[in-house]
N, C-alpha and C positions, 0 to 999 in steps of 0.2 A: 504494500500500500504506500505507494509513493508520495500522495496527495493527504496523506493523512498523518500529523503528527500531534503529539500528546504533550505540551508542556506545564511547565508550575502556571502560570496566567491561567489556567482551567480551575486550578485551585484554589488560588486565591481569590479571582474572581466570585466564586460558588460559596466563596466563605463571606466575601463581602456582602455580595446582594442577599445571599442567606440571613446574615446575621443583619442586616437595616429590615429585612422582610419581615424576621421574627419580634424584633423591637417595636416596628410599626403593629402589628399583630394584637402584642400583649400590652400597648398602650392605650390603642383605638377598640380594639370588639372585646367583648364579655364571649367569653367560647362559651360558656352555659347559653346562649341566647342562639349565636350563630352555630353550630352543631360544627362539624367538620369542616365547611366551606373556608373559613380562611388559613387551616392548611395547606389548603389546595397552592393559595397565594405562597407558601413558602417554598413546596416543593418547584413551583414557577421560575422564582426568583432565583432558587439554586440550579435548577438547569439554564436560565437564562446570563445569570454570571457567567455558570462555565464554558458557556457556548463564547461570550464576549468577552471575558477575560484570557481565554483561547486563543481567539484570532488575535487580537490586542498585542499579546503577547509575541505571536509571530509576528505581526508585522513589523514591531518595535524591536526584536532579537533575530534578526535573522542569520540563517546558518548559511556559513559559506559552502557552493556547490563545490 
């Protein structure tokens, strides 16, 4: 898989948006009131980091061919 690489920006990313996802979460909704749905918003926010912490990362480090 040539076109596919795996670096730390996935991580960190996935940690970032995760952890302001969770904060906003547990400051703004009562989970007694909203049942599961703003989980949904976390799991979101950590695939969404690591998809653009991801690229981010590659764009910004690239490796010599």
């Amino acid at each position: 898989m040539k076109n596919f690489d795996l670096n730390a920006g996935g991580l960190i990313g996935g940690i970032a948006f995760g952890g302001i996802a969770t904060a906003v979460i547990f400051l703004t909704f009562s989970t007694q009131s909203h049942g599961r749905s703003p989980y949904r918003l976390i799991i979101i926010a950590l695939l969404g980091g690591a998809v653009a912490g991801n690229f981010l990362w590659g764009k910004v480090f690239k490796k010599s061919e």
